[in-house]
C-alpha positions as CSV (number, residue, x, y, z in Angstrom):
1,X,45.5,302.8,-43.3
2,X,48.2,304.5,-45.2
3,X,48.8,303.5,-48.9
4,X,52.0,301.9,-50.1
5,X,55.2,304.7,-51.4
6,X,55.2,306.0,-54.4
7,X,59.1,305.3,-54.2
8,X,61.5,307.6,-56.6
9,X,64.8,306.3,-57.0
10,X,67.4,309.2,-56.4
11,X,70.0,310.8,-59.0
12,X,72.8,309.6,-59.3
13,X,75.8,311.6,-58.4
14,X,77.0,311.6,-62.2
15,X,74.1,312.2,-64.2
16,X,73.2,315.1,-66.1
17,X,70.9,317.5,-64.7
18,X,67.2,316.4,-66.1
19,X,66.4,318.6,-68.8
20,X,62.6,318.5,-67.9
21,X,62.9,320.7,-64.6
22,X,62.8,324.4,-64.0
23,X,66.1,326.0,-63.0
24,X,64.5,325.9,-59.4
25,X,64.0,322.6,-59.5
26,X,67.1,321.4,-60.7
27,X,68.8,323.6,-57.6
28,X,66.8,321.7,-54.9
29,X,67.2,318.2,-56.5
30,X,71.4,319.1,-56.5
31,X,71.0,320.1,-52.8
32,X,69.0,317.5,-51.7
33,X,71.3,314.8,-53.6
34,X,74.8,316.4,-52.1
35,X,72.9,316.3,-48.6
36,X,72.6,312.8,-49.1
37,X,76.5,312.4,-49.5
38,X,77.5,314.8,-47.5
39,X,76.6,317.2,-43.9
40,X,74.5,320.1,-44.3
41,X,77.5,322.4,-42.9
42,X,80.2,321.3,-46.2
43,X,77.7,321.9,-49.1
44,X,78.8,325.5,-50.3
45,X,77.2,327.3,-53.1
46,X,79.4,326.3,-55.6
47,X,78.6,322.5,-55.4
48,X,75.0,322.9,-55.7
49,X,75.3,325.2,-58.6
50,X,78.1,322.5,-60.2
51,X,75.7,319.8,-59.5
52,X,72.3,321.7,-60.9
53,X,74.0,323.0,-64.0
54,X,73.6,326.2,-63.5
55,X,75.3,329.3,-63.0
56,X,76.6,330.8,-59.5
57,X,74.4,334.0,-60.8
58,X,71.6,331.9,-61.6
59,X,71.7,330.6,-58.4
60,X,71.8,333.8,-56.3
61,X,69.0,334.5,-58.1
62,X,66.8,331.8,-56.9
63,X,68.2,331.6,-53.4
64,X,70.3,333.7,-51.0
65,X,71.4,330.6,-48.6
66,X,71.5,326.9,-48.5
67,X,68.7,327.1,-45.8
68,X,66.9,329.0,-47.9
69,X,67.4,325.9,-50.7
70,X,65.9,323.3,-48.3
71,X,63.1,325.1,-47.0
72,X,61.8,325.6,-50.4
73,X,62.1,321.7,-50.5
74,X,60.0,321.3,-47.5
75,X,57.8,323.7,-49.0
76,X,57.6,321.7,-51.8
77,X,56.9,318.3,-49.6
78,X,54.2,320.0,-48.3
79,X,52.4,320.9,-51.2
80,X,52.6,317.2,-52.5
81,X,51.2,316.4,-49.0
82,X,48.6,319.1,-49.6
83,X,47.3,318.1,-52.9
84,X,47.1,314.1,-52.4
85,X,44.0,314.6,-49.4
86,X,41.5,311.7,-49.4
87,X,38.0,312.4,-49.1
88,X,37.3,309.4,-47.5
89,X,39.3,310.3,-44.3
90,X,36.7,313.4,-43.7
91,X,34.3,310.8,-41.4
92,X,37.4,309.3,-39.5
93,X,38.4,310.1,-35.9
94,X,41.1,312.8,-35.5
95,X,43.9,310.6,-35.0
96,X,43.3,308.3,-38.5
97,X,43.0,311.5,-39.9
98,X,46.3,312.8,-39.1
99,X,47.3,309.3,-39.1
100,X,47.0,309.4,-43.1
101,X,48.4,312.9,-43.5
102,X,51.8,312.1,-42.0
103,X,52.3,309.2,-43.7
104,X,51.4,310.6,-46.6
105,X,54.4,313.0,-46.1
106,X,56.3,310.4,-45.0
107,X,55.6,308.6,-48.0
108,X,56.4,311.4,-49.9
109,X,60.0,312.0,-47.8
110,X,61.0,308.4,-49.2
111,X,63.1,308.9,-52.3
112,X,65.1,311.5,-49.6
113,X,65.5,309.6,-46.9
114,X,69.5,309.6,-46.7
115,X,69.2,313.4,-46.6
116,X,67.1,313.5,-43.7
117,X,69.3,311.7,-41.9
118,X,72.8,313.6,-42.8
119,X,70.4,316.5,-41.9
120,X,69.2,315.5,-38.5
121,X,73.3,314.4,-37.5
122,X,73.7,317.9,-38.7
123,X,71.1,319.5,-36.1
124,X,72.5,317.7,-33.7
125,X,75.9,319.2,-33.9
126,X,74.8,322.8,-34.7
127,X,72.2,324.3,-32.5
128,X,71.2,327.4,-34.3
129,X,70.5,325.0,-37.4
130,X,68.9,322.7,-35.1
131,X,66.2,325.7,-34.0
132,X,65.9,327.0,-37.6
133,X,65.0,323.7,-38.7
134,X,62.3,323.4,-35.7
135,X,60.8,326.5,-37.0
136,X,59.9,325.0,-40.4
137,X,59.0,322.4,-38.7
138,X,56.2,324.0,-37.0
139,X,55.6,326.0,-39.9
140,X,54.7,322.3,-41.7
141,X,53.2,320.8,-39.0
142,X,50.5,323.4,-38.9
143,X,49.6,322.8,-42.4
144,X,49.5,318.8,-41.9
145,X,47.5,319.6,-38.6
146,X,45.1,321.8,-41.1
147,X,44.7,318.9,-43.9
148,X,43.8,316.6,-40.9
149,X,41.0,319.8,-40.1
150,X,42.4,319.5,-36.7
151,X,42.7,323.7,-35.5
152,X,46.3,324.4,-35.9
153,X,45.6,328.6,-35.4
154,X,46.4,330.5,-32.3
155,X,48.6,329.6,-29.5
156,X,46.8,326.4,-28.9
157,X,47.0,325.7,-32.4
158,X,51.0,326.6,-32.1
159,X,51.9,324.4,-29.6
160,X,49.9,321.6,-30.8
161,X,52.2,322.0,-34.2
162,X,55.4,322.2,-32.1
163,X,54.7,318.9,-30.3
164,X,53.6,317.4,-33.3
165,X,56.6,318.3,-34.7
166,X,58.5,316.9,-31.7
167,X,56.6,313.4,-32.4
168,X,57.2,313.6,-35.9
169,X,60.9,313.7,-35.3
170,X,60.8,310.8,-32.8
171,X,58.6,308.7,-35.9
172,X,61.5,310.1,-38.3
173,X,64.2,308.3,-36.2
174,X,62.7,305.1,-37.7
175,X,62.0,305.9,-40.8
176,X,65.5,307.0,-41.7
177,X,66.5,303.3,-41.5
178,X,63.1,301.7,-43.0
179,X,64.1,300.5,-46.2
180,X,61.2,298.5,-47.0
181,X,58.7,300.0,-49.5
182,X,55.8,299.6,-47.4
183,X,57.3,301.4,-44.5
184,X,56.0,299.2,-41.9
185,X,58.4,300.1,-39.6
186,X,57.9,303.2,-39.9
187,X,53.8,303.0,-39.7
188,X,53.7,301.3,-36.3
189,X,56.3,303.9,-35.0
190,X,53.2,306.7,-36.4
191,X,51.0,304.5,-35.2
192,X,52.6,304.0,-31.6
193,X,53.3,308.1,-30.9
194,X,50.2,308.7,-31.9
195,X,48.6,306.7,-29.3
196,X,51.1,308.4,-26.9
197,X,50.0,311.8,-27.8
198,X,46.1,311.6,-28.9
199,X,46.1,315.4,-27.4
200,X,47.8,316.4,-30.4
201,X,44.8,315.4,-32.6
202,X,42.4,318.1,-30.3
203,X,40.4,314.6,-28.5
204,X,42.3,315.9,-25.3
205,X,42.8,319.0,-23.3
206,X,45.8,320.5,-22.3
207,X,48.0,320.5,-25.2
208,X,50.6,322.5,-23.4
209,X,51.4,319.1,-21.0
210,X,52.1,317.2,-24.4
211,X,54.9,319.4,-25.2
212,X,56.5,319.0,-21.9
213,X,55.4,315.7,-21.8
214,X,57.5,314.9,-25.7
215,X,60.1,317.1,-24.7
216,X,61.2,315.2,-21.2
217,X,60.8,312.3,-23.9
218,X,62.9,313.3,-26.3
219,X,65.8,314.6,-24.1
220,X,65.6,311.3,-21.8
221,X,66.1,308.9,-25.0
222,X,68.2,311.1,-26.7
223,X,71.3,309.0,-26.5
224,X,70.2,306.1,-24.8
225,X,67.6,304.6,-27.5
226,X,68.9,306.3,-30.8
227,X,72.2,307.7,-30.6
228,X,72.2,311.2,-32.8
229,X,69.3,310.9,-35.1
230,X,66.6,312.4,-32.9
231,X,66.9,316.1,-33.2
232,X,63.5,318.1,-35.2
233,X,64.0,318.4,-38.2
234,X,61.6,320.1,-41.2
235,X,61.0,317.4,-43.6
Protein backbone atom coordinates (compact mmCIF):
# COMPACT_ATOMS: atom_id res chain seq x y z
CA UNK A 1 0.00 0.00 0.00
CA UNK A 2 0.78 3.57 -0.53
CA UNK A 3 2.52 5.58 2.24
CA UNK A 4 0.97 8.52 4.08
CA UNK A 5 1.50 12.49 2.20
CA UNK A 6 4.21 14.24 2.75
CA UNK A 7 1.76 17.24 3.00
CA UNK A 8 3.27 20.96 2.29
CA UNK A 9 1.19 23.66 3.42
CA UNK A 10 0.73 26.29 0.50
CA UNK A 11 1.99 30.11 0.33
CA UNK A 12 0.16 32.26 1.39
CA UNK A 13 -1.09 34.99 -0.90
CA UNK A 14 0.97 37.75 1.03
CA UNK A 15 4.16 36.29 1.71
CA UNK A 16 7.38 37.19 0.35
CA UNK A 17 8.74 35.14 -2.38
CA UNK A 18 11.09 32.39 -0.45
CA UNK A 19 14.53 33.56 -0.85
CA UNK A 20 15.79 29.87 -1.05
CA UNK A 21 14.42 29.08 -4.64
CA UNK A 22 15.77 29.61 -8.07
CA UNK A 23 14.09 32.40 -10.21
CA UNK A 24 12.40 29.27 -11.91
CA UNK A 25 11.13 28.13 -9.02
CA UNK A 26 9.75 30.96 -7.55
CA UNK A 27 7.72 31.53 -11.15
CA UNK A 28 5.95 28.10 -10.82
CA UNK A 29 5.17 28.35 -7.08
CA UNK A 30 3.43 32.17 -8.06
CA UNK A 31 1.54 30.27 -10.78
CA UNK A 32 0.53 27.44 -9.18
CA UNK A 33 -0.61 29.62 -5.93
CA UNK A 34 -2.71 32.26 -8.22
CA UNK A 35 -4.27 29.00 -9.93
CA UNK A 36 -5.42 28.10 -6.72
CA UNK A 37 -7.32 31.55 -6.34
CA UNK A 38 -8.11 32.06 -9.51
CA UNK A 39 -9.09 30.18 -13.46
CA UNK A 40 -6.33 29.28 -15.51
CA UNK A 41 -7.81 31.78 -18.39
CA UNK A 42 -7.40 35.32 -15.86
CA UNK A 43 -3.75 34.66 -14.70
CA UNK A 44 -1.79 37.11 -17.09
CA UNK A 45 1.90 37.49 -17.07
CA UNK A 46 2.03 40.24 -15.04
CA UNK A 47 0.48 38.55 -11.91
CA UNK A 48 2.74 35.73 -11.89
CA UNK A 49 5.77 37.90 -12.25
CA UNK A 50 4.12 40.41 -9.34
CA UNK A 51 3.64 37.36 -7.25
CA UNK A 52 7.27 35.59 -7.96
CA UNK A 53 9.19 38.76 -7.48
CA UNK A 54 10.60 39.01 -10.40
CA UNK A 55 10.81 40.96 -13.40
CA UNK A 56 8.39 40.82 -16.64
CA UNK A 57 11.99 40.29 -18.55
CA UNK A 58 13.02 37.81 -16.21
CA UNK A 59 10.09 36.11 -16.80
CA UNK A 60 10.03 35.96 -20.64
CA UNK A 61 13.18 34.58 -20.12
CA UNK A 62 12.20 31.46 -18.33
CA UNK A 63 8.90 31.05 -20.12
CA UNK A 64 7.07 32.15 -23.28
CA UNK A 65 3.30 31.20 -22.02
CA UNK A 66 1.44 30.34 -18.88
CA UNK A 67 1.09 26.80 -20.31
CA UNK A 68 4.44 26.64 -20.74
CA UNK A 69 4.68 27.64 -16.63
CA UNK A 70 2.52 24.61 -15.69
CA UNK A 71 3.94 22.12 -17.74
CA UNK A 72 7.30 22.67 -16.29
CA UNK A 73 5.30 22.07 -13.01
CA UNK A 74 4.16 18.81 -14.12
CA UNK A 75 7.48 18.21 -15.23
CA UNK A 76 8.60 18.78 -12.01
CA UNK A 77 5.81 16.41 -10.24
CA UNK A 78 7.12 13.88 -12.32
CA UNK A 79 10.51 13.96 -11.39
CA UNK A 80 9.58 13.80 -7.60
CA UNK A 81 7.47 10.85 -8.75
CA UNK A 82 10.57 9.51 -10.58
CA UNK A 83 13.08 9.77 -7.89
CA UNK A 84 10.92 8.36 -4.73
CA UNK A 85 10.71 4.40 -6.66
CA UNK A 86 10.62 1.62 -4.00
CA UNK A 87 12.55 -1.32 -4.61
CA UNK A 88 10.46 -3.43 -2.89
CA UNK A 89 7.51 -2.98 -5.41
CA UNK A 90 9.95 -4.67 -8.24
CA UNK A 91 8.37 -8.41 -7.15
CA UNK A 92 4.67 -7.12 -7.06
CA UNK A 93 1.98 -7.73 -9.66
CA UNK A 94 1.55 -4.93 -12.36
CA UNK A 95 -1.32 -3.43 -10.88
CA UNK A 96 0.41 -2.83 -7.05
CA UNK A 97 3.03 -1.58 -9.00
CA UNK A 98 1.33 1.13 -10.65
CA UNK A 99 -0.83 1.14 -7.76
CA UNK A 100 2.20 2.78 -5.73
CA UNK A 101 3.38 4.99 -8.55
CA UNK A 102 0.19 7.00 -8.87
CA UNK A 103 -0.25 7.50 -5.55
CA UNK A 104 2.91 8.42 -5.12
CA UNK A 105 2.10 11.29 -7.53
CA UNK A 106 -0.82 11.80 -6.01
CA UNK A 107 0.79 12.16 -2.91
CA UNK A 108 2.99 14.39 -4.28
CA UNK A 109 -0.08 16.58 -6.10
CA UNK A 110 -1.31 17.29 -2.36
CA UNK A 111 0.00 20.62 -1.25
CA UNK A 112 -1.76 21.72 -4.99
CA UNK A 113 -4.74 20.32 -4.79
CA UNK A 114 -7.01 23.60 -5.08
CA UNK A 115 -5.10 24.22 -8.37
CA UNK A 116 -5.96 21.12 -9.89
CA UNK A 117 -9.30 21.71 -9.40
CA UNK A 118 -9.55 25.53 -10.79
CA UNK A 119 -7.56 23.80 -13.59
CA UNK A 120 -9.75 20.93 -14.47
CA UNK A 121 -13.20 23.65 -14.26
CA UNK A 122 -10.93 25.44 -16.63
CA UNK A 123 -10.57 22.40 -19.21
CA UNK A 124 -13.90 22.00 -19.01
CA UNK A 125 -14.83 25.38 -20.36
CA UNK A 126 -11.94 25.67 -22.89
CA UNK A 127 -11.45 22.83 -25.25
CA UNK A 128 -8.21 23.54 -26.85
CA UNK A 129 -6.70 23.84 -23.16
CA UNK A 130 -8.67 20.80 -22.36
CA UNK A 131 -6.55 18.82 -25.32
CA UNK A 132 -3.27 20.54 -24.52
CA UNK A 133 -3.61 19.48 -21.14
CA UNK A 134 -4.37 15.67 -22.26
CA UNK A 135 -1.25 15.74 -24.10
CA UNK A 136 0.89 16.24 -20.99
CA UNK A 137 -1.02 14.03 -19.61
CA UNK A 138 0.02 11.23 -21.80
CA UNK A 139 3.29 12.55 -21.88
CA UNK A 140 3.32 11.85 -17.79
CA UNK A 141 1.48 8.85 -17.84
CA UNK A 142 4.07 7.17 -20.00
CA UNK A 143 6.67 7.88 -17.56
CA UNK A 144 4.54 6.65 -14.45
CA UNK A 145 3.61 3.51 -16.75
CA UNK A 146 7.65 3.27 -17.14
CA UNK A 147 8.44 3.52 -13.26
CA UNK A 148 5.76 0.83 -12.85
CA UNK A 149 8.20 -1.20 -15.76
CA UNK A 150 4.92 -1.64 -17.41
CA UNK A 151 5.87 -1.03 -21.62
CA UNK A 152 4.59 2.44 -22.19
CA UNK A 153 6.60 2.64 -26.03
CA UNK A 154 4.98 2.30 -29.27
CA UNK A 155 1.34 2.65 -30.09
CA UNK A 156 0.32 0.06 -27.62
CA UNK A 157 2.38 1.75 -25.17
CA UNK A 158 0.50 5.24 -26.35
CA UNK A 159 -2.76 4.24 -25.87
CA UNK A 160 -2.19 2.44 -22.68
CA UNK A 161 -0.88 6.07 -21.36
CA UNK A 162 -3.90 7.82 -22.80
CA UNK A 163 -6.39 5.62 -20.95
CA UNK A 164 -4.35 5.70 -18.00
CA UNK A 165 -4.54 9.17 -18.16
CA UNK A 166 -8.33 9.03 -18.72
CA UNK A 167 -8.47 6.86 -15.23
CA UNK A 168 -6.20 9.05 -13.61
CA UNK A 169 -8.60 11.94 -14.21
CA UNK A 170 -11.68 10.03 -13.10
CA UNK A 171 -9.36 9.09 -9.52
CA UNK A 172 -8.45 13.00 -9.58
CA UNK A 173 -12.21 13.91 -9.34
CA UNK A 174 -11.93 12.53 -5.75
CA UNK A 175 -9.01 13.60 -4.77
CA UNK A 176 -9.62 17.23 -5.34
CA UNK A 177 -12.13 17.07 -2.39
CA UNK A 178 -10.07 14.53 -0.06
CA UNK A 179 -8.81 16.58 2.57
CA UNK A 180 -7.65 13.97 4.81
CA UNK A 181 -3.94 13.42 5.06
CA UNK A 182 -4.03 9.86 4.44
CA UNK A 183 -5.97 10.24 1.26
CA UNK A 184 -8.17 7.34 1.83
CA UNK A 185 -10.67 8.57 -0.26
CA UNK A 186 -8.70 9.00 -2.76
CA UNK A 187 -6.83 5.42 -2.44
CA UNK A 188 -9.98 3.30 -2.87
CA UNK A 189 -11.00 5.56 -5.87
CA UNK A 190 -7.11 4.24 -7.33
CA UNK A 191 -7.80 1.28 -5.92
CA UNK A 192 -11.47 0.78 -7.52
CA UNK A 193 -10.33 2.07 -11.42
CA UNK A 194 -7.72 0.04 -11.20
CA UNK A 195 -9.63 -2.97 -10.85
CA UNK A 196 -11.92 -1.60 -13.68
CA UNK A 197 -8.99 -1.29 -16.02
CA UNK A 198 -6.36 -4.13 -15.06
CA UNK A 199 -5.55 -3.87 -19.02
CA UNK A 200 -3.82 -0.80 -18.40
CA UNK A 201 -1.18 -2.54 -16.23
CA UNK A 202 -0.27 -5.02 -19.61
CA UNK A 203 -2.21 -8.42 -17.53
CA UNK A 204 -4.75 -7.99 -20.43
CA UNK A 205 -4.97 -7.76 -24.08
CA UNK A 206 -6.52 -5.32 -26.12
CA UNK A 207 -5.72 -2.10 -24.68
CA UNK A 208 -7.42 -0.24 -27.43
CA UNK A 209 -11.11 -1.53 -25.91
CA UNK A 210 -9.97 0.18 -22.56
CA UNK A 211 -9.82 3.50 -24.13
CA UNK A 212 -13.20 3.17 -25.60
CA UNK A 213 -14.24 1.39 -22.82
CA UNK A 214 -12.95 4.92 -20.16
CA UNK A 215 -14.01 7.18 -22.67
CA UNK A 216 -17.96 5.94 -23.00
CA UNK A 217 -17.29 6.18 -19.06
CA UNK A 218 -16.22 9.34 -18.77
CA UNK A 219 -18.62 11.08 -21.19
CA UNK A 220 -21.69 9.07 -19.63
CA UNK A 221 -20.79 10.36 -15.90
CA UNK A 222 -19.66 13.51 -16.95
CA UNK A 223 -22.49 15.53 -15.40
CA UNK A 224 -24.46 13.14 -13.84
CA UNK A 225 -21.94 11.81 -11.01
CA UNK A 226 -19.49 14.80 -10.77
CA UNK A 227 -20.66 17.86 -12.24
CA UNK A 228 -17.46 19.72 -14.03
CA UNK A 229 -14.46 18.37 -12.34
CA UNK A 230 -13.85 15.40 -14.67
CA UNK A 231 -12.05 16.66 -17.62
CA UNK A 232 -7.90 15.15 -18.12
CA UNK A 233 -5.95 17.04 -16.79
CA UNK A 234 -1.69 16.85 -16.48
CA UNK A 235 -1.01 16.88 -12.95
Amino acid sequence: MARKPARRPAKAASETPPTDLTERQRIIRAFMDLLAEQSFEKIGFADVAARAGVSLADLRGEFGSTLAILAAHVKEIDRQVLAGGDSDMAEEPARERLFDVLMRRLETMAPYRAATRSLMRSARRDPPLALALNGLAVRSQQWMLTAADITASGPVGMVRAQGLALLFARVLRTFVHDEDEGLARTMAALDRELGRGQRLAGMLDGPTALLRCLSRRSRRDRDTEYGDDDEPIAA
